[in-house]
C-alpha positions, 0 to 999 in steps of 0.5 A: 565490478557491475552497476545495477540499474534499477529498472522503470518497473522498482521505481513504479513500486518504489512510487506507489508505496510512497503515495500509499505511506503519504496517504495513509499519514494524512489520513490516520496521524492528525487525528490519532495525535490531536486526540480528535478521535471519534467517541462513535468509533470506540463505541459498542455500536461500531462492533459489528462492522468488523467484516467491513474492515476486514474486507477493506483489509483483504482488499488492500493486501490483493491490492499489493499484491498484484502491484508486486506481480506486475512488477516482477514480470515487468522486471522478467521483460525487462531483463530479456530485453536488455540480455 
């Protein structure tokens, strides 16, 4: 039987998902569940900003993305490393 290590670059990941959920916890769930949502943002007004919010969306899942490649060729050098 073999003991898997987990390596410094999962924890990294493992990290910045954690930071990510917290924030985004903050940030949506007060609001959401005290009823303080803004009548401007349900309002006919705020139609037209869909592409900022799809932009903030591509954005983010780039984001991810590139943290997940980093970590995986992080994990190819340290496996090298260590065999």
């Amino acid at each position: 039987m073999t003991i898997r290590r987990v390596g410094p670059a999962r924890r990294q990941l493992a990290f910045a998902l954690a930071v990510v959920a917290v924030v985004l916890a903050e940030t949506l769930l007060p609001q959401a569940l005290a009823g303080q949502v803004s009548p401007a943002a349900t309002s006919p007004q705020m139609r037209h900003f869909w592409h900022v919010f799809a932009a903030y969306a591509i954005a983010w899942v780039l984001l991810f993305g590139w943290i997940v490649s980093v970590v995986r060729r992080l994990a190819k050098v340290e496996k090298r490393i260590d065999g």
